[in-house]
C-alpha positions in Angstrom: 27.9 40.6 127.1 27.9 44.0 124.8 31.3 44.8 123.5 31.7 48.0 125.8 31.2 45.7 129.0 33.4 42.9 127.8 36.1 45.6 127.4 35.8 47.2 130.8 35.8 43.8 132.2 39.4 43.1 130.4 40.9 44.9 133.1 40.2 42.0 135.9 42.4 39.3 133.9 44.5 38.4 136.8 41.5 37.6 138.3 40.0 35.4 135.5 43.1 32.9 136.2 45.2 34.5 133.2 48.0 35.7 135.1 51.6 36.0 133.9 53.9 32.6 134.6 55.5 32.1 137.0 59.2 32.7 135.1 58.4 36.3 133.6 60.9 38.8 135.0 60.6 42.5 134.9 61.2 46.1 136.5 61.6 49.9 135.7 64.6 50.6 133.2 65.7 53.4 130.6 65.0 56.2 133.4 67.7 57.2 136.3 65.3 58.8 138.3 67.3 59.5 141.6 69.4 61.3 139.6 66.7 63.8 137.6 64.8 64.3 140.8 68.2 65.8 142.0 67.9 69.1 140.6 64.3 69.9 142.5 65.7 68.1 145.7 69.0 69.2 146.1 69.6 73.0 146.9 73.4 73.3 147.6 75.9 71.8 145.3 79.6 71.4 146.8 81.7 74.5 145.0 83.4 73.7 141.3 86.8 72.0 141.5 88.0 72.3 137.9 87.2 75.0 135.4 87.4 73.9 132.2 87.2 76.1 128.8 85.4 75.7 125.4 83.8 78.0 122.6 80.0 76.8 123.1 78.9 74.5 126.1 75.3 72.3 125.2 72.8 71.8 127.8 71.1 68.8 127.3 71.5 65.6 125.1 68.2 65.3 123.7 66.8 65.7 119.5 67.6 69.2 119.9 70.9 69.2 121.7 72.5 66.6 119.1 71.0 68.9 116.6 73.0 71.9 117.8 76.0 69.6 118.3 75.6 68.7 114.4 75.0 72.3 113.1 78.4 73.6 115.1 80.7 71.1 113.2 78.9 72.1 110.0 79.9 75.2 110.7 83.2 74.6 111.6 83.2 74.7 115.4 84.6 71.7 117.0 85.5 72.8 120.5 82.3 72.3 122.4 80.8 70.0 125.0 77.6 68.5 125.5 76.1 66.9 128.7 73.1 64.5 129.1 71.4 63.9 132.5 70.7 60.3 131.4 74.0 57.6 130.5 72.6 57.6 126.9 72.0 60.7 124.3 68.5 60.8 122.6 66.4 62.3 125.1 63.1 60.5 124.5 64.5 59.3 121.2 66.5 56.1 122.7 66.2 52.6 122.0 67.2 49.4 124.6 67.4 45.8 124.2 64.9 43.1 125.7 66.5 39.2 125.4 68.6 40.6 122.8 65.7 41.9 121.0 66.3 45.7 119.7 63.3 47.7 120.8 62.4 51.8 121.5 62.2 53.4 124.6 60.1 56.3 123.3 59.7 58.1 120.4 59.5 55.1 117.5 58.9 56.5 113.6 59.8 59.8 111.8 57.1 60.8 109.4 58.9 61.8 105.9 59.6 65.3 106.3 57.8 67.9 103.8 59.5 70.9 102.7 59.4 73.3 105.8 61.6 71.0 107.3 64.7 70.9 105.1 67.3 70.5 108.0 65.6 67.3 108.9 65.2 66.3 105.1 69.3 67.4 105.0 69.9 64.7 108.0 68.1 62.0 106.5 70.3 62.7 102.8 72.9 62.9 105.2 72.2 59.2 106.5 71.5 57.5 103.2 67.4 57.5 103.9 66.7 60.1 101.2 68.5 60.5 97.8 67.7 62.3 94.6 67.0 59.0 91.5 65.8 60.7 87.8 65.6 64.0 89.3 63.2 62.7 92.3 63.8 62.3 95.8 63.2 58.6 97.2 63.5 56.8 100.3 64.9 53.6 101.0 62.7 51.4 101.3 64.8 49.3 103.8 63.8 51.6 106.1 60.3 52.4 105.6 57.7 51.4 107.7 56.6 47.8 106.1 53.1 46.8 105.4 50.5 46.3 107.0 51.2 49.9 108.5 48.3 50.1 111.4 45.1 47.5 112.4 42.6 48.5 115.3 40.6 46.0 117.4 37.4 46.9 116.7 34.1 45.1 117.0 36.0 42.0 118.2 37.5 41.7 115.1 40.8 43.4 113.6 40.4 45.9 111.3 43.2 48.1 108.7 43.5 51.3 109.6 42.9 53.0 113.1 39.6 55.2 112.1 36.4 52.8 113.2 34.7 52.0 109.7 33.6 48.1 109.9 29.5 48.1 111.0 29.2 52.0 111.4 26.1 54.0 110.4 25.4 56.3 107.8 25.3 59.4 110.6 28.9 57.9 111.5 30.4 58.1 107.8 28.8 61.6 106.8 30.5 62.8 110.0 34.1 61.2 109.0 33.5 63.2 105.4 32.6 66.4 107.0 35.4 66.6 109.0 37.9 66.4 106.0 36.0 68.7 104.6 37.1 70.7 107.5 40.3 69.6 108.1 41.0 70.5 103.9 39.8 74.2 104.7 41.5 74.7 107.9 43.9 77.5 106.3 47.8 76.6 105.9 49.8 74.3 108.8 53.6 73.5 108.3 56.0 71.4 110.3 57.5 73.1 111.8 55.3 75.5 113.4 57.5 78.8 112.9 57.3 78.4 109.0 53.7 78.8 108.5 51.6 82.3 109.5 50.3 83.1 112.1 46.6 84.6 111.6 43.7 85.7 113.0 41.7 82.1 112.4 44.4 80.3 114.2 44.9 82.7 116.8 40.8 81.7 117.5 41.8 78.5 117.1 44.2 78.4 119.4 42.1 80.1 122.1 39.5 77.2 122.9 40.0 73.2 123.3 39.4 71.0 120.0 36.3 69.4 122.5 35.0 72.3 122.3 35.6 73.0 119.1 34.2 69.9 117.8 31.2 70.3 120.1 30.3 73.5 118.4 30.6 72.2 114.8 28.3 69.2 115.4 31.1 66.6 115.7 29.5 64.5 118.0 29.6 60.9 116.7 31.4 58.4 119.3 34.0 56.6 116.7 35.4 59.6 115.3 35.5 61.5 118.7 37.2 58.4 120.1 39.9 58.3 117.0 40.3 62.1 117.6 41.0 61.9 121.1 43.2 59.0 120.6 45.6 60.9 117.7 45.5 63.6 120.5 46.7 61.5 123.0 49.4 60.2 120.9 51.3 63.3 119.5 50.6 65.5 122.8 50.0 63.3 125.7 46.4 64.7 126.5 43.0 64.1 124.7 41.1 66.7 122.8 39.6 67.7 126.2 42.9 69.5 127.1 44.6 70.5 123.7 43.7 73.2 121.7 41.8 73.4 118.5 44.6 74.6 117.1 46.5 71.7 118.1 44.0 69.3 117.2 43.3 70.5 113.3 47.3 70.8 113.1 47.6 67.3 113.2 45.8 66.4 110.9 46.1 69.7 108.3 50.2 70.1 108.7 50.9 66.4 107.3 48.1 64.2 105.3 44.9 65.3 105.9 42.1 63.3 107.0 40.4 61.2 104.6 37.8 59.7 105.1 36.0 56.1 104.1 35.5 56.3 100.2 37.8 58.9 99.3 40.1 56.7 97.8 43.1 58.3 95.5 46.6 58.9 95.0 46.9 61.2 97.8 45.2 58.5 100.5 47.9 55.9 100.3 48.7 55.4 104.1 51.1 57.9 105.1 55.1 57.1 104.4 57.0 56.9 107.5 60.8 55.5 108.7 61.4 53.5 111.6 63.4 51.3 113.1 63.1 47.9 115.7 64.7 50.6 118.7 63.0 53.3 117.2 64.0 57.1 116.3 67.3 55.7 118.6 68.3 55.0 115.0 68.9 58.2 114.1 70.1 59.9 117.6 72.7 56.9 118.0 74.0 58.4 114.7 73.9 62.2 115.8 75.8 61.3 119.4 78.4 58.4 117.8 80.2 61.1 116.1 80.6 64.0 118.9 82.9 61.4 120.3 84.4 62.5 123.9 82.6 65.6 123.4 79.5 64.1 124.7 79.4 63.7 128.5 76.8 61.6 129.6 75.4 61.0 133.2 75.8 64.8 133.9 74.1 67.5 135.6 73.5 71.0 134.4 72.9 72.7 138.0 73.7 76.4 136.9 74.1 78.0 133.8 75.0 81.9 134.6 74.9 84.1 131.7 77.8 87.6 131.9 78.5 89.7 129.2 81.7 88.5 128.2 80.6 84.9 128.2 78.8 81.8 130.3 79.8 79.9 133.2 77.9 76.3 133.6 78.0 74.1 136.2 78.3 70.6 135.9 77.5 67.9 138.7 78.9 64.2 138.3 77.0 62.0 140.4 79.2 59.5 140.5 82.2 61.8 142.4 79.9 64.1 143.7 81.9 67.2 142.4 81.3 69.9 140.4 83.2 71.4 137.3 82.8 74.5 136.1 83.1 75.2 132.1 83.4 78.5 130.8 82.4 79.6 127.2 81.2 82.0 124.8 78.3 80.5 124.7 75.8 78.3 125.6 72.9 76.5 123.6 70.1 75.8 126.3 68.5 72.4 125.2 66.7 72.0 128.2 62.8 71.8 128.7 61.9 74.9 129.7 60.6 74.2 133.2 64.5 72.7 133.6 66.0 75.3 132.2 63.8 78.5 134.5 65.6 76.2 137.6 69.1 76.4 136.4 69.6 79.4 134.3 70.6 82.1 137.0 68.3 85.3 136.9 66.2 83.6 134.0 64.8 86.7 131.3 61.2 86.9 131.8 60.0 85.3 128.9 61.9 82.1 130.3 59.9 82.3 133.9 56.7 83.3 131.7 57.1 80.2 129.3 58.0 78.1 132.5 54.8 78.7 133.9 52.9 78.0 130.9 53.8 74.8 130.0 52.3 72.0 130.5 53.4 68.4 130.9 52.4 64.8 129.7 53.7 61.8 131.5 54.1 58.6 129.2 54.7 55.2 130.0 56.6 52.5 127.7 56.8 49.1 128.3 58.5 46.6 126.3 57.0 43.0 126.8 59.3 40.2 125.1 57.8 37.4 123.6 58.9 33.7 123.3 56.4 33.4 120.3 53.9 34.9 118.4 50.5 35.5 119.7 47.5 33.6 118.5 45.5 36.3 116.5 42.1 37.2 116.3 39.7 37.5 113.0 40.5 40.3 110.5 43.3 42.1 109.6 46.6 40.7 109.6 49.3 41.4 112.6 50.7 45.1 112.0 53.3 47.3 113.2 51.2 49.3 114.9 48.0 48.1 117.0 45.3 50.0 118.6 42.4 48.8 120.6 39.0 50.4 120.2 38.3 51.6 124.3 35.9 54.4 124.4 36.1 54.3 128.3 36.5 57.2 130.2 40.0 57.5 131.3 41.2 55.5 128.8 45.0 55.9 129.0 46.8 53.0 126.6 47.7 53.7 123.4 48.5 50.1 121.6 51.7 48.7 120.9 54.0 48.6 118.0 55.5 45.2 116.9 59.5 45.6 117.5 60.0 42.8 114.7 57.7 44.1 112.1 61.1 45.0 109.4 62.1 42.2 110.0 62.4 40.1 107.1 62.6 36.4 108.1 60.2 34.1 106.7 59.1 32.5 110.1 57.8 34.7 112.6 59.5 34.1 116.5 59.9 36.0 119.7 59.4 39.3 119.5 59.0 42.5 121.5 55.7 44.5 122.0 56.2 48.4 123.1 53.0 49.8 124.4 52.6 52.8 125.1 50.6 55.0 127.7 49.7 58.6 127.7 48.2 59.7 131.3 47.1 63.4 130.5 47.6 66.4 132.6 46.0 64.7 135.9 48.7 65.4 138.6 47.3 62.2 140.2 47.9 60.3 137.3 51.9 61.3 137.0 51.8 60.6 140.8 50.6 57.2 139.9 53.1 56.9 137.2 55.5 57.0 140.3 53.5 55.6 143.0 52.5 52.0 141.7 54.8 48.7 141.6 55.7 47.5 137.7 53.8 44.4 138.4 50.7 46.9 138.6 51.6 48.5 135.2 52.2 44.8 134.0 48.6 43.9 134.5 47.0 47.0 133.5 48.6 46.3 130.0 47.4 42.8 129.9 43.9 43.7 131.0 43.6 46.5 128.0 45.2 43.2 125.7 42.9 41.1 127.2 40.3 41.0 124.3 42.1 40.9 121.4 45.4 38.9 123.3 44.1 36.9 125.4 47.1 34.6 125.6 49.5 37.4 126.1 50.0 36.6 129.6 51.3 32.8 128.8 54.0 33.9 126.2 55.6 36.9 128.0 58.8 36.5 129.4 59.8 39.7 130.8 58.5 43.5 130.4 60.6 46.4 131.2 59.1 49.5 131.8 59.8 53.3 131.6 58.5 55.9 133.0 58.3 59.8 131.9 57.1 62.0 134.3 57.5 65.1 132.1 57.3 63.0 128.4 56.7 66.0 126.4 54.9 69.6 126.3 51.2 69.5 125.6 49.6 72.5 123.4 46.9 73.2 125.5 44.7 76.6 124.6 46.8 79.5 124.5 50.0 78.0 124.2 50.8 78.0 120.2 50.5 81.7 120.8 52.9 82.2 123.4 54.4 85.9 123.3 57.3 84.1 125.9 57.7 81.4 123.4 58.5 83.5 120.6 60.8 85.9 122.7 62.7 82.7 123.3 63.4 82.2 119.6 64.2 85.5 119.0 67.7 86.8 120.4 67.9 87.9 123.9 68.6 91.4 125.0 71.8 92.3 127.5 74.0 89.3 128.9 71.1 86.7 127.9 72.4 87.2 124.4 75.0 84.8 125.8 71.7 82.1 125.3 70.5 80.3 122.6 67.2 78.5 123.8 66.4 74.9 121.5 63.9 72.8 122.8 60.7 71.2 121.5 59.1 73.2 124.3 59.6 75.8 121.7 57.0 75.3 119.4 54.8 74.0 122.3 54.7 70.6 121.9 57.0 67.6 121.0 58.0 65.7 117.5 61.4 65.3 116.4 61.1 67.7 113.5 60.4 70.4 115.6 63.5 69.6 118.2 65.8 69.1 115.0 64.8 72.6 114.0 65.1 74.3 116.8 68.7 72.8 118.0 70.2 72.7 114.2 69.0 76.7 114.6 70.7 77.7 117.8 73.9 75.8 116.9 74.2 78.0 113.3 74.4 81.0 115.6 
C-alpha cells in the first residue's frame, strides 16, 4: 500500500476494529451557542428596564475589547463597562480544563512581538515575559515554547520541522530555495499591518490568490504547495486557494522568513514563541482579572445607537430576559464586523461595506485527554506541535499541540491533545461544523491520527470539542485593501464620531497582535 492510499484509508478506523472504549466520555463545550445565534434569530427585544450611566461602554470581550479596557485605565478612565456574549473574556483566546488538565480552547502561542508592535511588547514587560538584562531585552524562558518546537509525520516516519525534507528530490529542494529567495524580496511586511506601506506591489499582490500566484511563478512542487497551504490554513482558516497573495507572502515576509533546507545560520533558529498549557488564555485571564466587576459576562450587545451628545447600548441578560440600557460618551465597538453592521443602528457605510466583505473561517478544537502517553512512531521525538503530512483534497486537520509539553516533570503521564481544524470558506462545511454529532468529529480526528497514533483510540478518555462558526476573518483577494476598512480606523464623521471600531476584522484577518493594536488604539481615544 503507497503512503497516499494508507492515509486516505486512515479515515475508516472505526471500521478496522479501533474504536474508542467503551468508558470515553465527551460533547461540545467552550461555545454557548443558543445564546450567539440570538442576535440573528431574535428580532424584538422586550424594552430596557434600567438605564445605567458610564464614560465609555465596551462591546465585546475579546483580545481587542480587554485591550481597550487596559488602555482606558492607563489613561486614567476607570468608569467603563465591558460585556462579553460568552461567561468567559478572551474571545478565541480562552483556555478550559479536561480531567483537571489545563488546556486551550483556541488561539494557543504568541509569537515574540517585533518592533511595530510595541503595545503588545509593553503587555508582555507588563507581565514579567519580557525585561531589559545588560541593556538587552530577554524573555523568560519559563515561558517560552520548550524544545522540540514542531515534528511532521512524514513518510511514515516523524520528522523536525513541518516543511517536507526527508527523501525529497532535487526539483523539490531548488523549489524550497527559490521561494526564500522570493519571500526575502517580497518588499517590507510589519505586524501589524497598519505600520508598514502600502504600495503599488502589494496592492498587485493583494488583487489575486497566492494559488495563483504561485502557479505563475513556477511553484508547483507538491511538498512545498502542501506546507504552503497548510501555514495558510493555520493563520487564516482557508488554503492558498482562497487567500490572497498578499496574505500568503505576509506570513512568511512580516515575521521570519522562509528558509529553506541548508540555509543554516543565526537567523534560522526556529522561531521564539510563548505559550502556555491553556494557551493565549494566559494572557486574557490577566487582561479580564483586573477590570473586576467592570466586566459583565454572559451579555448581549442588541443595539448600540450612536447621537451626537453620546451612545445608548443595549444590553440583553439571558438569564432574566431583560434589557438594560447604558448611556455613555462613548462606545469602543469590539465586535466582528458582520456583529457589529447588525447592532450598530444606521451603521456608516463603510461598516455595511466592510460587513459585506468579509469573509469567515469556521475552526474546530477538540481537546482529547489522555490516561498515558502514546506509543510513538520512528523519528523525531514527541513535540509541542504535530502535523501530519495529508496532501488530500479537502484536507481540513491541522495537528495537535501537546497541552503538557512545559511541563517539567521527569515522567511523562496523562496529558491533553488539542487538535485543531480549519474548514475554509465552504458554507457546507460550517453547516457541517453544526450539523454532525461530536462522536462524528471524534472519529474523524482519530482516522487523520490513525497512521502515526494508531493507539489513540485505547488511551482516550474523554474529548471535548468546540465549535467556531465564525473563528476569524480570512484575507481573501481584495481584502488587505479595503477603502471600508481603513475608514473604520480613521475617525468617523457626524454622530458616528461617538464610535471607536477595534476588532481583528480590522486589519482583515486574525492574530492577537493585531486585536491588541487595534483595541489598546480605540481605548487611548
Amino acid at each position: 500500500m503507497q503512503r497516499r492510499q494508507f492515509l486516505a484509508s486512515a479515515g475508516s478506523l472505526p471500521l478496522l476494529g479501533c474504536a474508542p472504549t467503551p468508558d470515553m466520555v465527551g460533547g461540545f463545550t467552550g461555545i454557548d451557542m443558543a445564546r450567539g445565534h440570538l442576535l440573528r434569530e431574535r428580532g424584538v427585544w422586550p424594552a430596557p428596564t434600567r438605564t445605567r450611566r458610564v464614560a465609555v461602554v465596551i462591546a465585546g470581550g475579546g483580545v481587542a475589547g480587554l485591550a481597550a479596557a487596559r488602555s482606558l485605565r492607563q489613561r486614567g478612565v476607570e468608569d467603563f463597562a465591558l460585556f462579553e456574549l460568552e461567561d468567559g473574556a478572551g474571545g478565541n483566546s480562552r483556555g478550559g480544563m479536561v480531567n483537571g488538565i489545563a488546556c486551550p480552547l483556541g488561539a494557543h502561542y504568541l509569537p515574540l512581538p517585533g518592533d511595530a508592535a510595541h503595545e503588545v511588547q509593553d503587555l508582555l514587560e507588563e507581565f514579567g515575559l519580557r525585561q531589559r538584562v545588560a541593556g538587552r531585552w530577554t524573555y523568560d524562558e519559563r515561558h517560552l515554547c520548550h524544545s522540540p518546537q514542531e515534528r511532521l509525520f512524514f513518510n511514515g516516519a516523524w520528522q523536525e520541522g513541518l516543511l517536507p525534507v526527508h527523501d525529497v528530490g532535487g526539483e523539490t529542494l531548488a523549489q524550497y530555495h527559490r521561494f526564500a529567495q522570493a519571500v526575502a524580496q517580497a518588499g517590507r511586511f510589519a505586524i501589524p499591518t497598519a505600520r508598514s506601506a502600502w504600495t503599488p506591489g502589494m496592492a498587485t499582490l493583494d488583487a489575486t490568490t497566492f494559488a495563483a500566484w504561485l502557479d505563475a511563478h513556477g511553484f508547483n512542487d507538491v511538498h512545498l504547495r502542501w506546507y504552503l497551504d497548510y501555514c495558510c490554513r493555520d493563520d487564516y482558516g482557508a488554503g492558498a486557494g482562497r487567500v490572497s497573495a498578499w496574505a500568503g507572502l505576509h506570513y512568511f515576509a512580516s515575521r521570519h522568513g522562509f528558509h529553506a533546507p541548508g540555509e543554516a545560520s543565526a537567523d534560522t533558529e526556529p522561531e521564539g514563541v510563548l505559550t502556555w498549557p491553556e494557551g493565549n488564555a494566559w494572557l486574557t485571564r490577566r487582561l479580564a482579572a483586573a477590570l473586576g466587576d467592570r466586566l459583565h459576562t454572559g451579555r448581549i450587545v442588541v443595539r448600540i445607537a450612536a447621537a451626537r451628545h453620546g451612545v445608548e447600548v443595549d444590553v440583553f441578560d439571558p438569564a432574566t430576559a431583560s434589557v438594560q440600557r447604558w448611556q455613555a460618551a462613548q462606545c469602543v465597538v469590539a465586535l466582528p464586523l458582520f456583529i457589529a453592521a447588525r447592532v450598530v443602528e444606521n451603521p456608516p457605510p463603510a461598516l455595511r461595506e466592510a460587513a459585506v466583505q468579509l469573509r469567515y473561517a469556521p475552526w474546530l478544537v477538540a481537546n482529547i485527554h489522555l490516561r498515558a502517553p502514546l506509543a510513538d512512531r520512528p523519528g523525531a521525538a514527541p513535540s509541542w506541535d504535530n502535523v501530519v503530512f495529508d496532501t488530500r483534497p479537502g484536507a481540513e486537520g491541522l495537528g495537535y499541540v501537546d497541552a503538557t509539553h512545559q511541563s517539567l516533570l521527569p515522567v511523562p503521564g496523562a496529558t491533553v491533545l488539542s487538535c485543531y481544524r480549519a474548514f475554509g470558506l465552504d458554507p457546507a462545511r460550517r453547516q457541517a461544523l453544526f450539523a454532525e454529532p461530536w462522536t462524528h468529529w471524534r472519529d474523524v480526528l482519530f482516522g487523520e491520527l490513525a497512521a502515526p497514533h494508531p493507539d489513540l483510540p485505547a488511551q482516550a478518555t474523554r474529548i471535548d470539542i468546540t465549535r467556531y462558526g465564525h473563528a476569524m476573518s480570512t484575507p481573501v483577494p481584495g481584502l488587505r485593501g479595503s477603502a471600508a476598512l481603513a475608514a473604520l480606523q480613521a475617525a468617523q464623521p457626524g454622530p458616528w464620531q461617538r464610535l471607536r471600531f477595534a476588532h481583528s476584522d480590522l486589519a482583515g484577518y486574525s492574530i492577537f497582535e493585531e486585536a491588541f493594536t487595534h483595541g489598546h488604539r480605540a481605548g487611548a481615544g
